[in-house]
C-alpha positions as CSV (number, residue, x, y, z in Angstrom):
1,X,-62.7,2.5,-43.7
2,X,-59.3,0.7,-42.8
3,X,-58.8,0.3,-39.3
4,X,-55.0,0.7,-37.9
5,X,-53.0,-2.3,-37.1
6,X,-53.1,-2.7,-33.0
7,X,-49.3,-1.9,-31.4
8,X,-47.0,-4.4,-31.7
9,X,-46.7,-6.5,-28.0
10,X,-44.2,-5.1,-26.2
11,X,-41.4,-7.7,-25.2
12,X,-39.6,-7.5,-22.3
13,X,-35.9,-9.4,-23.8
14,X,-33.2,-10.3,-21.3
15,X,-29.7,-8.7,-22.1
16,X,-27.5,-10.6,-24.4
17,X,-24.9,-12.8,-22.7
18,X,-21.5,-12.8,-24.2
19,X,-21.0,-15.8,-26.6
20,X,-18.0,-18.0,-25.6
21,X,-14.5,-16.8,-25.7
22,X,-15.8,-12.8,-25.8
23,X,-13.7,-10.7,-24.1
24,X,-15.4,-9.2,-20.5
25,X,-14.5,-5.2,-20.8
26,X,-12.1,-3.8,-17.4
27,X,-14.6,-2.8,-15.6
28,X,-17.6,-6.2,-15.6
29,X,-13.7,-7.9,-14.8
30,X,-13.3,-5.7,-11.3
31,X,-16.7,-5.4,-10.1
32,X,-16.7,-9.6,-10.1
33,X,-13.1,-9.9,-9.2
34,X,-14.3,-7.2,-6.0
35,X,-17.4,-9.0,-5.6
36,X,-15.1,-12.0,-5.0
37,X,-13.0,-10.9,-2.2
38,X,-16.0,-8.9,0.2
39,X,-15.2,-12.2,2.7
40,X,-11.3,-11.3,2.2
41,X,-11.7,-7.8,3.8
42,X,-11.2,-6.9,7.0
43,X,-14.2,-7.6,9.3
44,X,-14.7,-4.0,10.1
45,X,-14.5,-2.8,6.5
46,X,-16.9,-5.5,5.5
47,X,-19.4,-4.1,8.2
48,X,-19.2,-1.1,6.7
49,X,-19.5,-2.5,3.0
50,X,-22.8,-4.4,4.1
51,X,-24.6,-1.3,6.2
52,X,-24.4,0.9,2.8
53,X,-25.3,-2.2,0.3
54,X,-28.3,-2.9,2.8
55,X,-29.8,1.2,1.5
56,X,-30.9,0.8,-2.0
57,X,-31.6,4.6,-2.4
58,X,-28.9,7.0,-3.4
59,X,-30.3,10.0,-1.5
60,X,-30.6,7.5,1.7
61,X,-26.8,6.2,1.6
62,X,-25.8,10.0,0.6
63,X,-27.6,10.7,4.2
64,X,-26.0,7.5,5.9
65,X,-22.8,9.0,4.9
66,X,-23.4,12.3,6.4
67,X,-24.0,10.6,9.4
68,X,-20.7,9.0,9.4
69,X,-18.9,12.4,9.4
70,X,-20.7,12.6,12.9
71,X,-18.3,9.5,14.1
72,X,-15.0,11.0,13.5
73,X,-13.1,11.9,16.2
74,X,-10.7,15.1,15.8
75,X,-7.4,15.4,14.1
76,X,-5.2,17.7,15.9
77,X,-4.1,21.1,13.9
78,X,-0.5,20.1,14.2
79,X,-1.3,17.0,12.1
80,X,-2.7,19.0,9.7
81,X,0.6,18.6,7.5
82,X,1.5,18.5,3.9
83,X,2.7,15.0,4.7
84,X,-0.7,13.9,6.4
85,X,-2.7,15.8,3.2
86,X,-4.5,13.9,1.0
87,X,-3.7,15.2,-2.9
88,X,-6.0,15.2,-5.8
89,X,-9.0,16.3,-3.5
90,X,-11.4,18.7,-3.7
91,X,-11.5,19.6,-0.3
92,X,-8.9,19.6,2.3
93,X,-8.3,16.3,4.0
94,X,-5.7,15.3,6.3
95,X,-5.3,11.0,7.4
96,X,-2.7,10.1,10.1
97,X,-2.0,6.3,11.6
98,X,-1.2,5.2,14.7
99,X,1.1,1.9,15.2
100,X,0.0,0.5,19.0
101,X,1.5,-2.0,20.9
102,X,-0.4,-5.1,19.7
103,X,0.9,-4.5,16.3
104,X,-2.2,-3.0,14.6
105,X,-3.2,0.1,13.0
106,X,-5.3,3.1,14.3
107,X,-6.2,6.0,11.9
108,X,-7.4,9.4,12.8
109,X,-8.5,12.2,9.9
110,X,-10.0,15.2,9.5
111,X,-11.4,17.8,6.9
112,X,-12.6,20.8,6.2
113,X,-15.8,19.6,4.1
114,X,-19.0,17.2,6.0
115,X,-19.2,15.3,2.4
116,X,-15.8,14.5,2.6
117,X,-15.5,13.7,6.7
118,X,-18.0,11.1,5.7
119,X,-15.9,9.5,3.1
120,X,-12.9,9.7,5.5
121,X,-14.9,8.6,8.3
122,X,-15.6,5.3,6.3
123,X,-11.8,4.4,5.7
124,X,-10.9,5.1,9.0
125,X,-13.4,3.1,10.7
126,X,-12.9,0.4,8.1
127,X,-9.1,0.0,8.8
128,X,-8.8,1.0,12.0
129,X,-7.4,-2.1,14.5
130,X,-6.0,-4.0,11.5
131,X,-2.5,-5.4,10.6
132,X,-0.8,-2.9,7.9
133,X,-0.9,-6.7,5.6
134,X,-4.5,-6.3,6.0
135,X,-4.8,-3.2,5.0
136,X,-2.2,-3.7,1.9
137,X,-4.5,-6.3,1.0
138,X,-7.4,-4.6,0.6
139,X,-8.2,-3.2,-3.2
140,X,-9.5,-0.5,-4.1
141,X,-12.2,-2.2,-6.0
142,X,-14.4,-2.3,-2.8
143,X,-15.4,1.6,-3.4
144,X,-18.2,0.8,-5.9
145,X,-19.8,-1.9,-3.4
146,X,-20.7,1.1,-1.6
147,X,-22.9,2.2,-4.0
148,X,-21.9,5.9,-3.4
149,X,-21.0,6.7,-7.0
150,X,-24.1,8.0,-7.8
151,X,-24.3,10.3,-5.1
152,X,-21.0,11.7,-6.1
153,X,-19.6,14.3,-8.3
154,X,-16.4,12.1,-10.1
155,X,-13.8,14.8,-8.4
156,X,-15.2,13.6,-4.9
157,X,-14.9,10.0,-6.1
158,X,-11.2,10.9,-7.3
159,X,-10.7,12.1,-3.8
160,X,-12.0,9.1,-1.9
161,X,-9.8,7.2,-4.1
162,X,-6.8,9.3,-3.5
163,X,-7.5,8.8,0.5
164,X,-7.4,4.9,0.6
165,X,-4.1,5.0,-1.8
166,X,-2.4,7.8,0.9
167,X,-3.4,5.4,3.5
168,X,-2.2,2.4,1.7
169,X,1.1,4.7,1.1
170,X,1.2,5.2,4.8
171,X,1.1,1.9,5.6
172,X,3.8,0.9,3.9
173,X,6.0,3.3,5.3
174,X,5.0,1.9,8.6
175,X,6.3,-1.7,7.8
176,X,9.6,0.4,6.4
177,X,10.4,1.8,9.3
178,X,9.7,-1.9,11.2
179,X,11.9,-3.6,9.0
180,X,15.0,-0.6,9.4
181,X,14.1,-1.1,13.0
182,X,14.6,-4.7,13.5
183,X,17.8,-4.2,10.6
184,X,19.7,-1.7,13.9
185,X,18.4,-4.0,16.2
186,X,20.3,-7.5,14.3
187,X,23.2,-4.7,13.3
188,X,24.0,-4.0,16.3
189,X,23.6,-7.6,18.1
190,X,26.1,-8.2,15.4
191,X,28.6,-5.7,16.3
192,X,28.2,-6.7,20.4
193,X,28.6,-10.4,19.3
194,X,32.0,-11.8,20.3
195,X,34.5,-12.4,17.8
196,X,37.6,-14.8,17.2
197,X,40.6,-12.9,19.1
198,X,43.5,-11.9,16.6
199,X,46.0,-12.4,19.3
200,X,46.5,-8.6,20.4
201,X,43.6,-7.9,22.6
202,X,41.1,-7.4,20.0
203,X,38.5,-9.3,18.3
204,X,38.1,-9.1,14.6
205,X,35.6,-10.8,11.6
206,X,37.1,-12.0,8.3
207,X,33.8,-12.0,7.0
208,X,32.5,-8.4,8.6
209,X,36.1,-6.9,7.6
210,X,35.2,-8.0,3.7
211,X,31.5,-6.4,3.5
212,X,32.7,-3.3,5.0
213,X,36.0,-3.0,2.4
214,X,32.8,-3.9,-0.5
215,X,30.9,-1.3,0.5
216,X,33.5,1.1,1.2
217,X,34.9,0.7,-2.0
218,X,31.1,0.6,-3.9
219,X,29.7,3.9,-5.1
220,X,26.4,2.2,-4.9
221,X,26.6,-0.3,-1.6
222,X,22.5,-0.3,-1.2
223,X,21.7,-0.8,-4.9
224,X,24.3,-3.5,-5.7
225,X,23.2,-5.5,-1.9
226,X,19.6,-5.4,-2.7
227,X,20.6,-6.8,-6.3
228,X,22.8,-9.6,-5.2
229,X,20.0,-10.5,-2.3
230,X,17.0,-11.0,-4.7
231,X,18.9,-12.5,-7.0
232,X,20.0,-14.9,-5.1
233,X,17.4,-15.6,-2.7
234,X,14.6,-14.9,-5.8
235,X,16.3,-16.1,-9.0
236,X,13.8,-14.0,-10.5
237,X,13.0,-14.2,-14.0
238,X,13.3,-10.3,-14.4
239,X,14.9,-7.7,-11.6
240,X,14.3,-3.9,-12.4
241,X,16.1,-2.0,-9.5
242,X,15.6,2.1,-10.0
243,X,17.5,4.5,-7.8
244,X,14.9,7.3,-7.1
245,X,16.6,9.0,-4.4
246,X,17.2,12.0,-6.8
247,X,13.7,12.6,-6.5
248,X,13.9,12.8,-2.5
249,X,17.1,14.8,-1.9
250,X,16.2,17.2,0.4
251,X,15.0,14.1,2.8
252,X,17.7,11.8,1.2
253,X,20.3,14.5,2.4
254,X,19.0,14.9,5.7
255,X,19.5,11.4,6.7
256,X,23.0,11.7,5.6
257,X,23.9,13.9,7.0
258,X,22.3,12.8,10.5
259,X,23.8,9.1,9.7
260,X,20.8,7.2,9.0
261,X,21.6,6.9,5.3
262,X,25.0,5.7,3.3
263,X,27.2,8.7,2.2
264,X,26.2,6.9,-1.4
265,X,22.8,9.1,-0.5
266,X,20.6,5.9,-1.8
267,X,17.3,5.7,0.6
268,X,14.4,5.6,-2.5
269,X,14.1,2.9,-4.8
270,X,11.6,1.3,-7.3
271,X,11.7,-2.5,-7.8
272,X,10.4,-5.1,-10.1
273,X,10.4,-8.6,-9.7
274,X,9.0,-11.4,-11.4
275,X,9.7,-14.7,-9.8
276,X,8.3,-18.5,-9.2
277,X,8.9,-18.1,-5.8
278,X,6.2,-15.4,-5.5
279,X,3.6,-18.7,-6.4
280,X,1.0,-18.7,-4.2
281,X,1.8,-15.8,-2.0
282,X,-0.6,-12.6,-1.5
283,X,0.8,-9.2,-2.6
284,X,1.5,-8.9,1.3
285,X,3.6,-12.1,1.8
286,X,5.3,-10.9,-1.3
287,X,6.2,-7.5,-0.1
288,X,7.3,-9.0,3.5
289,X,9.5,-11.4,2.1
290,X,11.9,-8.5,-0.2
291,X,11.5,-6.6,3.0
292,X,12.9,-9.7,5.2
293,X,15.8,-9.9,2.1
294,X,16.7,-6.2,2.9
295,X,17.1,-5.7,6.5
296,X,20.8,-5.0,6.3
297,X,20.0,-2.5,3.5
298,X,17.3,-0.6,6.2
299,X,20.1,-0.7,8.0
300,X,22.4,1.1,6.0
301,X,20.0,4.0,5.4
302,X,17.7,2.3,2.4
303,X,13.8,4.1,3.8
304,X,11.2,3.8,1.3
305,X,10.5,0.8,-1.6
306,X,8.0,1.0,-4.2
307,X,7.7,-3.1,-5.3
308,X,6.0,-4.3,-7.9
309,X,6.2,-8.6,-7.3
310,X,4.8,-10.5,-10.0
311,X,4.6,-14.2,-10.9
312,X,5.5,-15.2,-14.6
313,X,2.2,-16.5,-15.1
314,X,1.1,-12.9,-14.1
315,X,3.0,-11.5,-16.3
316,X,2.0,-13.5,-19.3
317,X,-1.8,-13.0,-18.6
């Protein structure tokens, strides 16, 4: 009678490491490059990153974030706005911030979903009391150190996604308005300064007297300004400058005709800028600096920038 061979051992093997010079697909390249910068986060956010990373089961952080819906404090129903609403979500969600006095950033949200009061619940207390360069420095990478992407359906991990960009958004338009703020603030410390008297009574500016008659006689005084600052203050390798004010007219129209904007119309712009003099700097320092370049600009009715600032070296990798 033959007897049957025994089973074969069974061997555990490790997993195959990647021979030298292998390419690392997208998303092994985030998770490490997010993995990186958990110390980089605001204090608050990396609280919060810790508390969930500290539940190993799903079903318990899934719990963990119910109970963070319990934390957050009402939103108003006349902040319930298109312009507070949070697109791309399943459910409704509203996120408003708050600017205080000591320069930092309070957020307040709502929805009509427990899930998805959770998820808000987590930005808010994550970015709530920091700087908006903070919160611009934040990437979105951090979502799957919760460890909540298991727990959700991909539409709800769309949506939680699409909160933290609206908020990002937000912020920006926070440091907008600062920088148009401190632009009528220098504009009209300008105007009040005294000028060299042109013998009748009246003071006048040679130099004042010239950028008016430019942008007078411009059909595109914002564009062409912002050009001629980054350019010289940049020397950037490549300048892309994109009037999108088309896109906003109904909000590009009410400015002019309150005043706040140029008669030229031009609030919205894209920009692209790859220069050596972004070496070394964060994507906030970056953004501050072209904002710092374009104070006159606020001034003259420029309101929203979408930047992209890249390095050569960024470029070519």
């Amino acid at each position: 009678m033959y007897r049957a061979a025994p089973p074969a051992p069974r061997v555990n093997r490790a997993p195959a490491l990647a021979p030298p010079g292998h390419r690392v697909d997208r998303a092994t390249r985030l998770k490490v490059c997010a993995q990186q910068k958990v110390s980089e986060m605001p204090k608050s956010l990396q609280k919060i990153v810790g508390a969930f990373q500290m539940v190993p089961d799903p079903m318990a952080r899934y719990k963990q974030l119910l109970y963070y819906a319990t934390k957050l404090d009402t939103l108003p129903a006349e902040d319930h706005i298109t312009a507070n609403k949070v697109e791309g979500c399943v459910s409704q969600v509203w996120v408003k911030p708050e600017l205080r006095a000591d320069g930092l950033l309070y957020w307040r949200a709502d929805s009509d979903s427990q899930l998805t009061k959770g998820l808000a619940a987590l930005l808010v207390l994550g970015l709530s009391g920091c700087t908006p360069q903070e919160i611009l420095s934040v990437e979105p990478t951090f979502i799957e150190l919760l460890g909540l992407k298991q727990s959700l359906t991909p539409s709800r991990n769309n949506g939680f996604l699409n909160m933290f960009k609206l908020m990002q958004r937000k912020t920006l338009e926070v440091l907008t308005a600062q920088a148009t703020q401190v632009a009528k603030v220098n504009n009209k410390g300008n105007c009040e300064s005294h000028a060299p008297s042109n013998g009748n009574g009246s003071s006048s500016s040679s130099g004042a007297s010239t950028s008016a008659a430019a942008s007078s006689s411009s059909k595109a005084p914002v564009q062409e300004g912002m050009r001629r600052k980054l350019t010289e203050a940049l020397k950037p390798q490549k300048l892309v400058i994109v009037d999108q004010s088309a896109s906003h007219a109904g909000h590009a129209g009410m400015m002019t005709a309150s005043g706040r904007a140029s008669k030229s119309g031009e609030t919205h712009f894209k920009v692209e800028v790859v220069s050596e003099q972004f070496e070394g700097m964060p994507l906030v320092k970056r953004q501050r600096l072209v904002y710092s370049l374009l104070q006159d600009e606020f001034g003259m009715g420029l309101h929203a920038l979408s930047l992209d600032t890249k390095t050569p070296a960024e470029v070519n990798n």
